[in-house]
C-alpha positions as CSV (number, residue, x, y, z in Angstrom):
1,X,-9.3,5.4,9.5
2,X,-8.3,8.8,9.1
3,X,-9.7,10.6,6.3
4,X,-6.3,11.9,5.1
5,X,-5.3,8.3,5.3
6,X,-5.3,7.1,2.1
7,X,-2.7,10.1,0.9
8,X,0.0,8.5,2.9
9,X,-1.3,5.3,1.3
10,X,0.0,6.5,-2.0
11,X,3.3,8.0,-0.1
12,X,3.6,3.9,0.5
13,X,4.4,5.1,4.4
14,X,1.8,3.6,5.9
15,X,2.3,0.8,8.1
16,X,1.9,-2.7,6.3
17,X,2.6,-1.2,2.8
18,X,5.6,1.2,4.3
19,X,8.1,-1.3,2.9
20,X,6.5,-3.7,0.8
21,X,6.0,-2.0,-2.7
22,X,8.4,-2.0,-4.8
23,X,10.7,-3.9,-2.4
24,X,10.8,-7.5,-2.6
25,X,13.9,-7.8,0.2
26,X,10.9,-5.9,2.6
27,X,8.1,-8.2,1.5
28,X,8.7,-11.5,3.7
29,X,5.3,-13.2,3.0
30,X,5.7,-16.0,1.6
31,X,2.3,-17.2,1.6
32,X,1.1,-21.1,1.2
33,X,0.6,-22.1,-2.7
34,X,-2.0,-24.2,-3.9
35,X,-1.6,-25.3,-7.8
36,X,-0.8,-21.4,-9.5
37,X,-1.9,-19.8,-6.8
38,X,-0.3,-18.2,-3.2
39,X,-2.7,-17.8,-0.4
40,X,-0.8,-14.8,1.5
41,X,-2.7,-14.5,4.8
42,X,-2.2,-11.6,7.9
43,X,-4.0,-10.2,10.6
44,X,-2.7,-6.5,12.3
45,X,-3.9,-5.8,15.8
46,X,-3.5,-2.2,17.1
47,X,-4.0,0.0,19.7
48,X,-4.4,3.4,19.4
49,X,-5.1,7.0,21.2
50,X,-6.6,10.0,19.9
51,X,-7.1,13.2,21.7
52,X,-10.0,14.4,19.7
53,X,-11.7,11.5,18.2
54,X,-15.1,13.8,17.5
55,X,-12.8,16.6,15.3
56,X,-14.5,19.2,17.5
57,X,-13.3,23.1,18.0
58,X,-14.0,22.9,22.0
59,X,-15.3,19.9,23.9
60,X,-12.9,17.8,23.2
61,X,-12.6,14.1,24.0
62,X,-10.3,11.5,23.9
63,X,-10.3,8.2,23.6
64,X,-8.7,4.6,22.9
65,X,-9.2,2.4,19.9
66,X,-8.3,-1.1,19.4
67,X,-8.5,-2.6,16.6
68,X,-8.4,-6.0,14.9
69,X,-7.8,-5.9,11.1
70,X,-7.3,-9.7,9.4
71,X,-6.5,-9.8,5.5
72,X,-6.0,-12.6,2.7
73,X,-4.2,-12.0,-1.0
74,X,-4.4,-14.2,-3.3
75,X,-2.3,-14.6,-6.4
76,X,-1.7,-15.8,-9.7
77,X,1.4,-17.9,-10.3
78,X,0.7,-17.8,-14.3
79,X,2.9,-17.8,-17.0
80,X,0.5,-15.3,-18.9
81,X,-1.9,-13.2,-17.8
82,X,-2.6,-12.1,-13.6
83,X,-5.0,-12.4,-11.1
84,X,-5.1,-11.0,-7.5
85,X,-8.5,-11.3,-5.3
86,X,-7.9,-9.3,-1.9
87,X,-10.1,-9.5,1.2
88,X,-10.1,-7.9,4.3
89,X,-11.9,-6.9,7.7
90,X,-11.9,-4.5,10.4
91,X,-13.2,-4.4,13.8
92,X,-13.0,-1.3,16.0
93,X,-13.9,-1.2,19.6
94,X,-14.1,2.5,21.3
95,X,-13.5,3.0,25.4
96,X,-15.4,6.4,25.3
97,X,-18.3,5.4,23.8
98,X,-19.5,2.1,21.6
99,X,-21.7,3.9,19.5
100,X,-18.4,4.9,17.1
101,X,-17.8,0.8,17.0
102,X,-17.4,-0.3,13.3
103,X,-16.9,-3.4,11.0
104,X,-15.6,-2.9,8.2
105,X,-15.1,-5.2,5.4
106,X,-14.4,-6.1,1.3
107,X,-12.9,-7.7,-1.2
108,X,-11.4,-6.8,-4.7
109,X,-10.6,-8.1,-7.4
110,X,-7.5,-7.1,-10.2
111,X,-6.9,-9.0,-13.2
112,X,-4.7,-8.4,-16.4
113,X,-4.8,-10.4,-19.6
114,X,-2.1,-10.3,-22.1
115,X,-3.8,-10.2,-25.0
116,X,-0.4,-10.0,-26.9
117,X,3.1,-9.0,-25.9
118,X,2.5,-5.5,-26.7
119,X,-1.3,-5.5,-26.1
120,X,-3.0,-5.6,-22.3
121,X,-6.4,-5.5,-20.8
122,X,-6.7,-4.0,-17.3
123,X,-10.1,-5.0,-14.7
124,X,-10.4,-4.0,-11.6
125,X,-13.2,-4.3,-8.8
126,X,-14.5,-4.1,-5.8
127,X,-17.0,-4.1,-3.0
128,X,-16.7,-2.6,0.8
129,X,-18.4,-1.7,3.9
130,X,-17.3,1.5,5.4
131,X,-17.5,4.2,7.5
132,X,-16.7,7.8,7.9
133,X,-15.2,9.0,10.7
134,X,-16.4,12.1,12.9
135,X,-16.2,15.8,12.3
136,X,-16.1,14.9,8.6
137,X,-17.7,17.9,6.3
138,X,-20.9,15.8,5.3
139,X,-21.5,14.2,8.5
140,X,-23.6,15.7,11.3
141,X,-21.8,17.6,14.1
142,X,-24.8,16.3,16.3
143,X,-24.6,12.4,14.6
144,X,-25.0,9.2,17.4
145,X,-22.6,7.3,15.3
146,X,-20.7,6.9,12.7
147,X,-21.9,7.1,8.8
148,X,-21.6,4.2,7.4
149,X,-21.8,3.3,3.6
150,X,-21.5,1.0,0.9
151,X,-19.2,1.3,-2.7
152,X,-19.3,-1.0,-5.4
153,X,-16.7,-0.2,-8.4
154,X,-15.4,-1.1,-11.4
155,X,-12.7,0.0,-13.9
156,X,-11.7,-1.2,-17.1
157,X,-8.5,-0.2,-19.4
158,X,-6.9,-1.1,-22.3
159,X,-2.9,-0.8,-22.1
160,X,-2.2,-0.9,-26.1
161,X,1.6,-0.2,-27.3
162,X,2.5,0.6,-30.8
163,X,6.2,1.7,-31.1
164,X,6.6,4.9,-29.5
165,X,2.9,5.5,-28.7
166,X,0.5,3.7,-25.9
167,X,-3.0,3.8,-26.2
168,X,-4.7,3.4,-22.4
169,X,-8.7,3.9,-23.3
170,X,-10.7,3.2,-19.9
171,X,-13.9,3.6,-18.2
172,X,-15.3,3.4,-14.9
173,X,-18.2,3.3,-12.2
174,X,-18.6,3.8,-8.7
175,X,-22.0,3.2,-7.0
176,X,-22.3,4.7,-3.2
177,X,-24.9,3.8,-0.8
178,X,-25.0,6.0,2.7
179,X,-27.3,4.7,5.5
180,X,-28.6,7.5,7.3
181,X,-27.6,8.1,11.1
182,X,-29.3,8.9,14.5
183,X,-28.5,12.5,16.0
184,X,-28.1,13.3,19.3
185,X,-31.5,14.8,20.0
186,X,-33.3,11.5,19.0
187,X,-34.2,12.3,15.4
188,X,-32.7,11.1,12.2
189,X,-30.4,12.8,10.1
190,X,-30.9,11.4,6.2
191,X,-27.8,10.4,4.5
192,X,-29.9,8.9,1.9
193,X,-29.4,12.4,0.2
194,X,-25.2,11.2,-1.1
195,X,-26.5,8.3,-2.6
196,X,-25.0,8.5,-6.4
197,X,-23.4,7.2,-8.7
198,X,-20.5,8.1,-10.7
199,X,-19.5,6.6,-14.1
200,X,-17.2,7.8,-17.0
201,X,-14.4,7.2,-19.3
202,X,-11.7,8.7,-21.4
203,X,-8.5,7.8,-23.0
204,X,-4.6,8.7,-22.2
205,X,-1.9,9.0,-25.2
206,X,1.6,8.1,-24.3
207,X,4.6,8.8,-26.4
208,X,8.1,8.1,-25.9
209,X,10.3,11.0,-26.1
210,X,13.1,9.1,-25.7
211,X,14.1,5.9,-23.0
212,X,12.5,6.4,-18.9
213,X,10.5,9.6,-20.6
214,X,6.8,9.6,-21.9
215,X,5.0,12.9,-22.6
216,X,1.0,12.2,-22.3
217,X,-1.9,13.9,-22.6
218,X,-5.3,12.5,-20.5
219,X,-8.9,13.5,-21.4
220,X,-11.9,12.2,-19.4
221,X,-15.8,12.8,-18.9
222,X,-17.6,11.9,-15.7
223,X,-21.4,12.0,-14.9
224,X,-22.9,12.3,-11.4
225,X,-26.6,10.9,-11.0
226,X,-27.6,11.0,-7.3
227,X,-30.7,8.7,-6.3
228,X,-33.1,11.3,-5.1
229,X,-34.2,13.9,-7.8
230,X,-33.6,16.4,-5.1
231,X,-31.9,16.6,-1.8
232,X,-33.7,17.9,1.5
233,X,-33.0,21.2,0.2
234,X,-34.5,21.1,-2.7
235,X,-31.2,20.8,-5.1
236,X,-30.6,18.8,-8.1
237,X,-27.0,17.7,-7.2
238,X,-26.5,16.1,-10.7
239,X,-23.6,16.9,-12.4
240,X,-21.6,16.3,-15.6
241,X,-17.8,17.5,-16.4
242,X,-14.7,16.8,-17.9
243,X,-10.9,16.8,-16.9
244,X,-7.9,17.0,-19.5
245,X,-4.5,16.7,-18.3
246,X,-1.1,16.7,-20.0
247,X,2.6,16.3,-18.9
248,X,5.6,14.1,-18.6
249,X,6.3,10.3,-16.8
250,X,9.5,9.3,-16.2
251,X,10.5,5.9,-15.3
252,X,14.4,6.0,-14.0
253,X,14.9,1.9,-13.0
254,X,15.5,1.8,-9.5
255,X,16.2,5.7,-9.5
256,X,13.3,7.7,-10.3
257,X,9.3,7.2,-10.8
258,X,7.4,10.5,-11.9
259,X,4.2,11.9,-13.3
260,X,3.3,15.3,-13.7
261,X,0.6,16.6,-15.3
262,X,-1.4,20.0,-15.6
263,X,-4.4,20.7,-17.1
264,X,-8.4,21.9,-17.3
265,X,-11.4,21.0,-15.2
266,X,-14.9,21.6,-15.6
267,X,-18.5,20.6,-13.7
268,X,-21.6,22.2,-14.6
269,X,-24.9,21.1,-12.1
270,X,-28.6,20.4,-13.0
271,X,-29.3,23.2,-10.3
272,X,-29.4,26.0,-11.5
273,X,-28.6,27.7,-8.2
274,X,-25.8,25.3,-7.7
275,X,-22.5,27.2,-8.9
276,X,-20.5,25.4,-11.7
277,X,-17.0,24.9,-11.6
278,X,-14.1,25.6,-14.1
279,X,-10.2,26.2,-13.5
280,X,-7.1,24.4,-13.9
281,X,-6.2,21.1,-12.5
282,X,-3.2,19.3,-12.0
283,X,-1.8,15.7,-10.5
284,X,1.4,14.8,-9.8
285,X,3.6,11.8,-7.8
286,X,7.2,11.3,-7.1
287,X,9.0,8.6,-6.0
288,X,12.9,9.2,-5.8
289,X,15.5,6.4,-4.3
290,X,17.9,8.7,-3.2
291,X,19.8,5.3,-1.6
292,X,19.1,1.7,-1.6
293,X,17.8,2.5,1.8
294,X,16.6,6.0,1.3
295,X,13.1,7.1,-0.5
296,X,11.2,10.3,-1.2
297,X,7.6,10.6,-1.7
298,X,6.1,13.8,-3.5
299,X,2.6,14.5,-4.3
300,X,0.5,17.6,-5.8
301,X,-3.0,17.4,-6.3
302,X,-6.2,19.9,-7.3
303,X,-9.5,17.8,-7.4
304,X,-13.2,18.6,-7.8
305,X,-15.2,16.2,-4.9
306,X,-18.6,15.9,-4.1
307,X,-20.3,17.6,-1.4
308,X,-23.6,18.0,0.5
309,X,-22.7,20.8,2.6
310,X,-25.8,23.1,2.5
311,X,-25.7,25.5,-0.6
312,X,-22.2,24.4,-1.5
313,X,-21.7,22.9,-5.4
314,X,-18.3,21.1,-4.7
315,X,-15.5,20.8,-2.3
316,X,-12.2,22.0,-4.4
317,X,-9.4,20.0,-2.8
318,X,-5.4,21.8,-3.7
319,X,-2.5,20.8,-2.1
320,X,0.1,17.8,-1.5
321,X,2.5,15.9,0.7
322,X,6.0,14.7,1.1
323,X,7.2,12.1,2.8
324,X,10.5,10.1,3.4
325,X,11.4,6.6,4.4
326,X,14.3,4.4,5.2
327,X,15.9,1.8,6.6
328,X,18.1,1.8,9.6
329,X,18.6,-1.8,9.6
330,X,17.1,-4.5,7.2
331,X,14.3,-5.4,9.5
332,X,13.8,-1.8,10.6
333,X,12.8,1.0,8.9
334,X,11.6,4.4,9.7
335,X,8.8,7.0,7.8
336,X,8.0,10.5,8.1
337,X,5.4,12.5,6.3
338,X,3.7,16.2,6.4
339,X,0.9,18.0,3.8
340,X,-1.0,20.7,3.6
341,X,-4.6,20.9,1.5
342,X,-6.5,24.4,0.8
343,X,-10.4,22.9,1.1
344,X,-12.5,25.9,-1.1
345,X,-16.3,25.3,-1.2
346,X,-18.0,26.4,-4.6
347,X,-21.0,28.8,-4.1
348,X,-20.3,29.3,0.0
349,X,-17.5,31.4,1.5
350,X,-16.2,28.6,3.5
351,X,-12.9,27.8,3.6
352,X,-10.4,25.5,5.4
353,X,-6.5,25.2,5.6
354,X,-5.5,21.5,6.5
355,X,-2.2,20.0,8.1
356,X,-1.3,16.8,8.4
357,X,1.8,14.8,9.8
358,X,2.9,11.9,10.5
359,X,6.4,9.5,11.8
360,X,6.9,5.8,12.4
361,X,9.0,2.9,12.3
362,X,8.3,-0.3,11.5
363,X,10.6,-3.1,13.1
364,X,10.3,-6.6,11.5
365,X,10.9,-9.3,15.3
366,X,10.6,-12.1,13.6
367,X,9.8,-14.0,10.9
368,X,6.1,-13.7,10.5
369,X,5.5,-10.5,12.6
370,X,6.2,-6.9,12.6
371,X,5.9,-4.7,15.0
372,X,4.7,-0.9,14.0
373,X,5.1,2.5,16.4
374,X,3.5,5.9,14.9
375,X,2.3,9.5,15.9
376,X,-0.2,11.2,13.4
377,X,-1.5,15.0,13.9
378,X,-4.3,16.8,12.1
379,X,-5.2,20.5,11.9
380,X,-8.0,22.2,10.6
381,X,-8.1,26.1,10.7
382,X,-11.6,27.0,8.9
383,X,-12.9,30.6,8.5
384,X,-16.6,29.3,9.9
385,X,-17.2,29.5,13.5
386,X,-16.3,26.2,15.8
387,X,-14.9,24.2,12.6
388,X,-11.3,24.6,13.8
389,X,-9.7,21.3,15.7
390,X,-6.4,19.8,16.5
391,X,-6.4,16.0,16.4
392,X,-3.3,13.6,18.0
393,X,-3.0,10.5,17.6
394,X,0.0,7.5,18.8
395,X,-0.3,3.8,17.3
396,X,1.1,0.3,18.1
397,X,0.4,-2.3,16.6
398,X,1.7,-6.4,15.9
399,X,1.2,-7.7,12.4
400,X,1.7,-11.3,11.8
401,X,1.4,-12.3,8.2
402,X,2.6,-15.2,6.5
């Protein structure tokens, strides 16, 4: 998976999910229902090349991935209240080298209760077993294999509506266990040193200017306690901070779906030779149906992330994407997508400019099966020595689903 992945995720231009949200005439599972709830069962096969698998600067190599990726939803069929429980699997076979094989694997769990008409409760959860891919900023350049790494989370929320005003008081934890890798020269590298966790909370106040527009203001706290009291370089990577955020959702049926928000972040660390972190922050997404056939995807972000790069507090992530996707024909339907991410590390002078494509199609040949075509590029352009790469990679893959 690439690491940039999951941002094309939430363009909803990713294959399997390109034309299935918000888009019931694309979503032809129709699953098998047993008493109030549908069993919704598929399994993706691809294949896959990438020119420079290791995210190298010279050396490059290449290499084929297949890879076998089964899944089951189940839902709900209430009248009140909801309950989805989601599973999945993926097994990835290399031809340069079986070292970088993985499985991956989890299972979540989202439920709402409707306490009253007005009045919901929101969990969420989840457990999974991944892995990081190569060249990644906290994995060793000299590493055997792949990182791999456990996350259990959880999330709770309140959805409370009183006229005008919502009330959305949450909290959340996130516990991440890294298993430390071989290097190349026979010794071990220890990625026991990321193991944390991350827990917090906050509240968001919604008011309704006026019908399809809700001005909101978001404050929240989160606390970083890493296992080890310091790393392998003596640090105290604990951390505590805050976020608030305010600005404007709009909610056009069928037209428009926007949220745009702009605020303050801070993060101050236990280390006292670890530099703290305060500036502005700001989220936003954008989903415009320009046609019944036709969407735009928009998204700005500016996050604080954790890092264990030596010396380095945090990684500053600012940047976004835009994407576009639409049908040609009822069962086909084509996706294109590009970003760009400024990567700053606190206390170091490292810095890295990131670019990111990607185009597809997805063409539904038959009832239960879909067949998927993509290209993806990644560029990294870093101002430290031998962290540049260009990365290409082309996709096909078969889903059957039911």
């Amino acid at each position: 998976m690439k690491r940039y992945a999951a941002l094309f995720l939430t363009l909803c231009i990713l294959p399997g999910t390109a034309f299935s949200q918000d888009r019931d005439d694309r979503d032809r599972r129709v699953g098998v229902r047993a008493g109030s709830f549908v069993f919704k069962p598929e399994v993706r096969v691809s294949e896959s090349y990438e020119s420079n698998y290791l995210h190298v600067d010279s050396n490059e190599q290449d290499t084929f991935i297949t890879e076998i990726a089964p899944a089951m939803v189940i839902e709900s069929d209430f009248s009140r209240h909801a309950l989805r429980v989601t599973t999945y699997g993926a097994f990835g076979f290399y031809t340069n080298d079986s070292d970088d094989n993985y499985i991956d694997y989890g299972a979540r769990l989202d439920g709402v209760i409707d306490v009253t008409r007005d009045h919901r409760i929101v969990v969420r959860g989840g457990y999974s077993r991944d892995h990081e891919g190569r060249g990644g900023d906290d994995v060793p350049t000299a590493a055997r294999e792949p990182v791999k790494f456990d996350e259990f989370d959880a999330n709770l929320a309140g959805d409370l509506n009183f006229g005008r005003f919502r009330f959305e008081p949450f909290v959340f934890g996130v516990d991440l266990d890294y298993q430390s890798v071989p290097l190349n020269n026979g010794t071990i590298s220890n990625q026991n040193d990321r193991d944390r966790v991350e827990y917090g909370g906050g509240l968001e106040v919604g008011y309704s200017v006026r019908t399809g527009y809700e001005a909101f203001v978001r404050g929240e706290f989160k606390e970083i306690d890493y296992d080890a009291a310091v790393d392998d370089n003596g640090l105290d990577r604990d951390s505590s901070g805050f976020r608030v955020l305010g600005g404007m959702n709009v909610d056009l049926t069928r037209l428009i779906e926007a949220s745009v928000g702009l605020g303050y972040e801070n993060r101050d660390y236990d280390d006292p030779t670890l530099e703290n972190f305060s500036g502005f922050s700001t989220s936003g997404r954008l989903r415009w149906d320009i046609t019944q056939r036709t969407s735009l995807f928009a998204t700005v972000e500016r996050n604080v992330e954790e890092t264990t790069v030596d010396n380095a507090s945090a990684r500053v992530d600012f940047g976004g994407s835009v994407g576009v996707e639409h049908e040609l024909l009822r069962t086909l339907g084509v996706y294109a997508g590009a970003g760009y991410f400024d990567r700053d590390f606190e206390g170091i002078t490292r810095n890295d400019d990131i670019f990111f494509g990607r185009i597809g199609a997805e063409w539904d040949v038959a009832r239960f099966a879909a067949l998927n075509f993509e290209y993806e590029y990644e560029h990294r352009d870093s101002n430290v020595a031998n962290l540049d790469y260009d990365d290409h990679t082309v996709l096909l893959s078969v889903r059957f689903f039911y």
